[in-house]
C-alpha positions as CSV (number, residue, x, y, z in Angstrom):
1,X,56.5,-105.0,-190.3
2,X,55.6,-103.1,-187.3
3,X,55.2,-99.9,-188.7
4,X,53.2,-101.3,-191.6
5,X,50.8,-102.2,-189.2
6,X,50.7,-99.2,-187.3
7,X,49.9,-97.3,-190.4
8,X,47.2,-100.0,-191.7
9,X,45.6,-99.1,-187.9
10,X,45.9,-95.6,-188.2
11,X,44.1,-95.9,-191.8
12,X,41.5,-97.7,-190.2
13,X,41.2,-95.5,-187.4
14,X,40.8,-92.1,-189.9
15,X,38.4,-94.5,-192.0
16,X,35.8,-94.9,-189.1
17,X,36.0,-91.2,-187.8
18,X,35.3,-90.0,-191.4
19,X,32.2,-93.0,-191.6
20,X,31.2,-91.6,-188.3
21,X,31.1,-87.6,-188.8
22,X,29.6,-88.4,-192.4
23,X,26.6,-90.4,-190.7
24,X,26.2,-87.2,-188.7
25,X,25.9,-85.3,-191.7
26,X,23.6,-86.9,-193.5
27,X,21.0,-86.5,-191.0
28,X,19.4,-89.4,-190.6
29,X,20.9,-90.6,-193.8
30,X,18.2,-89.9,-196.5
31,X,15.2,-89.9,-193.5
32,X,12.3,-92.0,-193.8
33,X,11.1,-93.5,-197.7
34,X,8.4,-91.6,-199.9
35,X,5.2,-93.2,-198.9
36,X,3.7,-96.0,-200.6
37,X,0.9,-94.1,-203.6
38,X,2.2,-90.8,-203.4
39,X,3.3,-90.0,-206.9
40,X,3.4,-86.4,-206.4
41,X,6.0,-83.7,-207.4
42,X,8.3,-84.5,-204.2
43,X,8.2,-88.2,-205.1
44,X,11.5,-88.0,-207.1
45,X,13.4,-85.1,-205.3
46,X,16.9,-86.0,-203.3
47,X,16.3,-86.4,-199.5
48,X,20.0,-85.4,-198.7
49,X,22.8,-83.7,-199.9
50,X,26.3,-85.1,-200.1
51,X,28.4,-85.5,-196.9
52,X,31.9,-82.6,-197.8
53,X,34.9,-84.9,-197.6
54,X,37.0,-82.0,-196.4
55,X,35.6,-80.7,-193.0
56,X,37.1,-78.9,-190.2
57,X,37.2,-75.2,-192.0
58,X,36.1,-72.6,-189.4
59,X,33.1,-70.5,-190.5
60,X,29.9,-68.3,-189.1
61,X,26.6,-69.8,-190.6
62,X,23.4,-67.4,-189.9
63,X,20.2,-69.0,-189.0
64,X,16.8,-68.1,-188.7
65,X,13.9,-69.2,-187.0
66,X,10.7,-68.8,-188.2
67,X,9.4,-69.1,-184.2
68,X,11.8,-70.5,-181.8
69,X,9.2,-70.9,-178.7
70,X,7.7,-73.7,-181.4
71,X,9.0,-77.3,-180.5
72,X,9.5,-78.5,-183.8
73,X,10.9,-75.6,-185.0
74,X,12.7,-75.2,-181.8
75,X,14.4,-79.3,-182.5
76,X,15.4,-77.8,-186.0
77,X,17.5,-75.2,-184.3
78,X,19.2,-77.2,-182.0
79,X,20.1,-79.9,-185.0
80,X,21.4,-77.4,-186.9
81,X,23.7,-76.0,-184.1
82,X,24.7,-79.8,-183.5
83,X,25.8,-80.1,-187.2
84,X,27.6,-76.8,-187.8
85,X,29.6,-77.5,-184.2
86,X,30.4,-81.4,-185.8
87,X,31.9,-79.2,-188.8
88,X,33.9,-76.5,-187.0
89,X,31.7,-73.8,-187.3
90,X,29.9,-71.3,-185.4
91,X,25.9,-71.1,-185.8
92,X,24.4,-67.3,-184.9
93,X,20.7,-68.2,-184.3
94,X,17.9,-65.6,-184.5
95,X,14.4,-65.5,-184.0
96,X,11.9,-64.1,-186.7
97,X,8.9,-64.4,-184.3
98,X,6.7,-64.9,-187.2
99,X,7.2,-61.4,-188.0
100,X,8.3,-60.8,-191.8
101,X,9.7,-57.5,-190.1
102,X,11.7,-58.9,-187.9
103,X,12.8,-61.7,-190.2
104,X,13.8,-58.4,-193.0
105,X,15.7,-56.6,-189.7
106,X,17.0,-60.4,-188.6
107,X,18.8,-60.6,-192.3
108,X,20.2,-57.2,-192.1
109,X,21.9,-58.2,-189.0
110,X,23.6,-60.9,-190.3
111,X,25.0,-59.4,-193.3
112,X,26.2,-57.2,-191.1
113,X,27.9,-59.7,-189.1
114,X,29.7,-60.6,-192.1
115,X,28.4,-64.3,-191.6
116,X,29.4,-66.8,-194.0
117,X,26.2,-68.3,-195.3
118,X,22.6,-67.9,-194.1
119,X,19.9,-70.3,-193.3
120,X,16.1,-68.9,-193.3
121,X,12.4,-70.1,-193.5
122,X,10.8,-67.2,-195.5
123,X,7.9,-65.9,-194.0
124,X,7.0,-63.1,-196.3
125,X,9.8,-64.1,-199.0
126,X,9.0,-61.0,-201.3
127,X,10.1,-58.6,-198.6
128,X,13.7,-60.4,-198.4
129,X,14.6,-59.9,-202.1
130,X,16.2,-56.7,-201.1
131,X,18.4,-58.3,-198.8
132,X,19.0,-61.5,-200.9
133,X,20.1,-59.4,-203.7
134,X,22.5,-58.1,-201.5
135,X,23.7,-61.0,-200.0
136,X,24.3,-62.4,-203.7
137,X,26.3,-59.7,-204.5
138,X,28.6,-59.9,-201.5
139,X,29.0,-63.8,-201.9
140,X,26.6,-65.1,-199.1
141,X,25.3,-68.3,-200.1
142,X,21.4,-68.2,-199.0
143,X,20.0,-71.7,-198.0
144,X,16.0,-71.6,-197.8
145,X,13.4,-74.3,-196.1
146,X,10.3,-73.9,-198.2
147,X,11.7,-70.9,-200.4
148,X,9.1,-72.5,-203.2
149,X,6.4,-75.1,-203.5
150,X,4.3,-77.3,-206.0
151,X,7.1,-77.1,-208.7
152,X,10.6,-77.6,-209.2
153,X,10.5,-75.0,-211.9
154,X,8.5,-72.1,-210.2
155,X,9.2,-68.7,-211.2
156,X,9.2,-66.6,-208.6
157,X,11.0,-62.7,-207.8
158,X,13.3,-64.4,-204.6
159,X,14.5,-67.6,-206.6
160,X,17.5,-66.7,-208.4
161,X,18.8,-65.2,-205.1
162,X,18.4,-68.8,-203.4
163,X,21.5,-71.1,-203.7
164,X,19.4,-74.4,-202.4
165,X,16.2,-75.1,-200.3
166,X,15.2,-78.4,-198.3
167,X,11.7,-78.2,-198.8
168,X,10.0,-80.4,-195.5
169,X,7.5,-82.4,-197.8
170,X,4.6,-80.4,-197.7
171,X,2.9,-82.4,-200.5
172,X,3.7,-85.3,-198.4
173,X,2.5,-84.2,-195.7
174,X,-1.2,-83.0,-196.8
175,X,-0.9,-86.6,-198.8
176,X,-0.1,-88.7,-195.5
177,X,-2.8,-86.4,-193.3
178,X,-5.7,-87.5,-195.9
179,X,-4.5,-90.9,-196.1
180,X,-5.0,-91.6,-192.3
181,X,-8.6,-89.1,-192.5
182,X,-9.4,-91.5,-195.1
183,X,-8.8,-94.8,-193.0
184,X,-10.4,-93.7,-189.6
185,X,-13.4,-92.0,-191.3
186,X,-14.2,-92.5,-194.9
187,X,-16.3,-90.3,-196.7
188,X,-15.7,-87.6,-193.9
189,X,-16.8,-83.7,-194.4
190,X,-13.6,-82.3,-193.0
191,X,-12.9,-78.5,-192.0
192,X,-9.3,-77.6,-192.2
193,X,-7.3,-75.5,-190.3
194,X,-4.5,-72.8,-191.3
195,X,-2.5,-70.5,-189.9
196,X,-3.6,-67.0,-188.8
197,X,-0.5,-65.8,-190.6
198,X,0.5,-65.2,-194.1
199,X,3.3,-67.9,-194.2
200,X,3.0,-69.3,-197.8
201,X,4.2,-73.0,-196.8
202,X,1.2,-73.4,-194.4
203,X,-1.1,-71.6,-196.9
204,X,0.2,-74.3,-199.3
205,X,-0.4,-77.4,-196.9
206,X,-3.6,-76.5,-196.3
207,X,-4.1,-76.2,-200.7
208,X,-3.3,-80.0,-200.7
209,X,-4.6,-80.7,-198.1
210,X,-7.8,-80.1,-199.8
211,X,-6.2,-81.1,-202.9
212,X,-5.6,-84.7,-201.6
213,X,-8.9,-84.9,-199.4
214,X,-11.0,-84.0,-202.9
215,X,-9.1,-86.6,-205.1
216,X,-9.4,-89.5,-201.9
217,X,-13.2,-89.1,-201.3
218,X,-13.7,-86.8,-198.6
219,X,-15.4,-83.3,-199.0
220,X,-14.0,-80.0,-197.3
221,X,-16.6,-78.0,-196.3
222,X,-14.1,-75.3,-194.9
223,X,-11.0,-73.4,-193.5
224,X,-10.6,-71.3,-190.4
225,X,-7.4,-70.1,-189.5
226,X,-5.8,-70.6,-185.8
227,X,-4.9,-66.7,-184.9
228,X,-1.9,-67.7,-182.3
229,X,-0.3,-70.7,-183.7
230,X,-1.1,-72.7,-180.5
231,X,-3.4,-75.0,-178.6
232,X,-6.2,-72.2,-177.4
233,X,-6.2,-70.8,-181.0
234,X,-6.6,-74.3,-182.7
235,X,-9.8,-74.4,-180.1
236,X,-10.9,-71.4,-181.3
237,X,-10.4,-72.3,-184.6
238,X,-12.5,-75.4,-184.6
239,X,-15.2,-73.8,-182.8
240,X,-15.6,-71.3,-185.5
241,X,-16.0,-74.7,-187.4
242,X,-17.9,-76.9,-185.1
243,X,-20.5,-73.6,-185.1
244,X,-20.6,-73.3,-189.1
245,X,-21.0,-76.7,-190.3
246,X,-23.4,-79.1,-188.2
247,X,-22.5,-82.0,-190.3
248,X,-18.5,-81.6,-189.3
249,X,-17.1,-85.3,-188.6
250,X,-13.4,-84.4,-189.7
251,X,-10.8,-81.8,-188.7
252,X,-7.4,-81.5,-190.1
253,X,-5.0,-79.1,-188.4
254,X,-1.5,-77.8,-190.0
255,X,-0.1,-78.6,-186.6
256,X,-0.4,-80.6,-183.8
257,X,-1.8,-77.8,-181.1
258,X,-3.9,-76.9,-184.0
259,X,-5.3,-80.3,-183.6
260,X,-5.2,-80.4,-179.9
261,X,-7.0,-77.6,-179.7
262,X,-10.0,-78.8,-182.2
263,X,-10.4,-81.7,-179.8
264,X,-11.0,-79.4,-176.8
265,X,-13.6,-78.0,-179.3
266,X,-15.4,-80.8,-180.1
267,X,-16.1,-82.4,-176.6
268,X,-16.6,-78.8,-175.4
269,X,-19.8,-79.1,-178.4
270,X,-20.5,-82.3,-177.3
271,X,-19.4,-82.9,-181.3
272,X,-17.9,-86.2,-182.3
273,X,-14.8,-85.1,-184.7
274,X,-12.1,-87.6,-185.9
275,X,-8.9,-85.6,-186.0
276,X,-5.6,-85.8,-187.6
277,X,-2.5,-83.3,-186.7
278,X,0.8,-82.8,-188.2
279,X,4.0,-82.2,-186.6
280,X,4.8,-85.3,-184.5
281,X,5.6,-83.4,-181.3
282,X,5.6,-84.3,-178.1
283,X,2.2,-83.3,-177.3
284,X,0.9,-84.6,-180.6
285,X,2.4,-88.1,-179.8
286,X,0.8,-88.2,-176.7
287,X,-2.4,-87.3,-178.1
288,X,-2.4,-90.4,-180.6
289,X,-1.5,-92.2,-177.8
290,X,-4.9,-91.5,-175.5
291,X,-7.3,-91.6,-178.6
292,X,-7.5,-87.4,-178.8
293,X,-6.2,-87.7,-182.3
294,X,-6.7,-90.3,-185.0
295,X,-3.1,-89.5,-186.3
296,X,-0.5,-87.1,-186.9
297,X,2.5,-86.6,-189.4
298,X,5.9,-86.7,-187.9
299,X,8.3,-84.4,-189.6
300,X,11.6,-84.4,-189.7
301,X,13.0,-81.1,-187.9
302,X,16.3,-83.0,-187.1
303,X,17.0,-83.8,-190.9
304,X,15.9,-80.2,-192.3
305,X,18.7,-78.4,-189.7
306,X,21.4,-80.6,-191.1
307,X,20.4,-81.1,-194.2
308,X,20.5,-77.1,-194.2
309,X,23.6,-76.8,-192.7
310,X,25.2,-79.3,-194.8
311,X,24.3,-77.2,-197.8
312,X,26.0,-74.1,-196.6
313,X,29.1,-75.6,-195.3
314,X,29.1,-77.0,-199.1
315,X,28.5,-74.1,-200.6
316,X,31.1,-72.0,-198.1
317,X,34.1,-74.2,-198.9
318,X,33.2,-75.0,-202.8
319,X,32.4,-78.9,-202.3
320,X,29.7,-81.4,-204.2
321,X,29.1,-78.2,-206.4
322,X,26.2,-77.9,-207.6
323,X,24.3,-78.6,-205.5
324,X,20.9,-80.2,-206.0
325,X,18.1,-76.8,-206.5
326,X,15.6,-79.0,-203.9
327,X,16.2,-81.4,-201.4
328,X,13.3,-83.0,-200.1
329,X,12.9,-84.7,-196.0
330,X,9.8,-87.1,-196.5
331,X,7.5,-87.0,-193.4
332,X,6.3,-90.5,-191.5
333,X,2.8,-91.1,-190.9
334,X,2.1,-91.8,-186.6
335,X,-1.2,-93.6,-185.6
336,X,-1.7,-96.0,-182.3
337,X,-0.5,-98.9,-184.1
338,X,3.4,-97.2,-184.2
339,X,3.4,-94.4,-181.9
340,X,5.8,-96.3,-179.7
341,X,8.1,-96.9,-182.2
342,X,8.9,-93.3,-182.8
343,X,12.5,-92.3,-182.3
344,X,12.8,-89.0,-179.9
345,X,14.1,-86.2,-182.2
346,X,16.7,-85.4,-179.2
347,X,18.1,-88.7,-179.4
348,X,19.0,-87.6,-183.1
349,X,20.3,-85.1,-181.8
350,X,22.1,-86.7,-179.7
351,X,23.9,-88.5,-182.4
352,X,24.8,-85.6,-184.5
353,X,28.6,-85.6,-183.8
């Protein structure tokens, strides 16, 4: 009898370590629900992979980062060096600097390192074929974040080389940013704001964006791009705007400084601009909280690193096979009414174990 229930205790014990580290990998579980009225392309996507049942095997993931000085980028990094050490494995982190040289030279190094599996956000994705080819051919499993957009069936030269991709809801995103434009200013002629560098997933939020804004009532009147991906750029930026189009009342930025910037902008032109961010970052929280921005679109940096991660330890130890093509993190849209009811992405962390 006694050793019955010492065994029907140690089952139970196993059972709530495995419920435990498979709440850890599933990041967040499936994140936050598709928003009510978006019917887009990412509307019926997977937000998660399957948790492996068999974890523990040692193993050197590569990972890449776009721009590590970026917060949100920065959170991404740091979940998915929390989920490869809940797994057993080692996480070799590298930082692209926005530079689709550095990100070519980045990949080389790994390869070379004879790393397992490799996680990357392609910057210039043409100029890693090359280098995905090869890491096909020497059984690297490549797991992308925004590898493609707008279709699950796009044909494109780096595809085929990709084993999965977590796309961070890009449609969603542009979707959610009009949506809150739409309620704080109807009818608004917005200028948009990109980024100063070639990096298609930005060039495609800023397509939907005007995609969404045209199909919900508001006009775009135009695009300037932010040359240093931070706040001073997103003011000069929205000056170029504020200067060109005199009847401006709306400015969507790809990203919070972006956004912060076009604010400094329009009280520098004594302009009145309703403004919407995206990102979610500390600074853009803030920001919603004082009034600076109408909105902004929290992301979800803490499900695309384990989400990613997930995927190559899958694919390094031949589990859930195959995987889905496209996984899909929906974003969360952040106004005054539930800024305070935003979790901290390094409490996530935090429970990543």
């Amino acid at each position: 009898m006694l050793h019955r229930r010492i065994a029907a205790a140690l089952t139970l014990i196993v059972a709530a370590v495995a419920l435990a580290v498979a709440a850890s990998a599933s990041g967040r579980a499936g994140g936050v629900p598709t928003p009510k009225g978006y019917v887009g392309v990412e509307a019926s996507l997977p937000t998660g992979y399957k948790v492996p049942k068999k974890m523990g095997k040692a193993c050197t993931i590569g990972f890449q980062n776009p721009i590590a000085g970026n917060e949100t980028l920065h959170t991404l990094q740091l979940a998915a060096q929390a989920q490869a050490k809940a797994l057993g494995c080692k996480l070799i982190a590298l930082d692209d600097q926005t530079q689709p040289d550095k990100q070519v030279s980045n990949m080389q190094q790994l390869l070379a390192q004879n790393v397992d599996a490799i996680i990357f956000y392609p910057l210039d994705p043409k100029a890693t074929v090359p280098l995905l080819k090869r890491a096909k051919a020497k059984g690297v499993p490549v797991v992308a974040i925004d590898g493609t957009f707008g279709s699950t069936k796009a044909s494109v030269p780096y595809l085929p080389y990709l084993s999965t991709q977590v796309w961070q809801g890009r449609d969603i995103q542009a979707f959610l940013q009009v949506q809150a434009m739409v309620k704080a200013h109807p009818k608004a002629k917005v200028g948009l704001i990109g980024l100063g560098f070639p990096v298609p997933a930005l060039k495609y939020l800023n397509a939907r964006e005007a995609f969404w804004g045209k199909k919900y009532g508001l006009t775009i009147v135009g695009k300037q791009d932010n040359p240093s991906d931070d706040i001073t750029g997103g003011q000069k930026a929205a000056g170029g705007l504020v200067q060109r189009y005199p009847d401006m009342n709306g400015v969507i930025g790809y990203n919070d400084p972006s956004a912060l910037g076009a604010s400094i902008a329009a009280r520098t032109a004594g302009r009145k601009v309703t403004i919407v961010g995206c990102n979610g970052d500390s600074a853009g929280l803030s920001a919603v909280k004082s009034g600076k921005l109408a909105a902004t679109v929290r992301v979800d940096p803490v499900g695309w690193g384990t989400q990613t991660v997930v995927a190559a330890y899958s694919l390094i130890t031949k589990q859930n096979l195959p995987l889905p093509k496209i996984v899909v993190r929906p974003a969360e849209l952040i106004t005054k009414a539930n800024v305070g009811k935003a979790a901290s992405w390094s409490a996530q962390i935090k429970a990543i174990k």
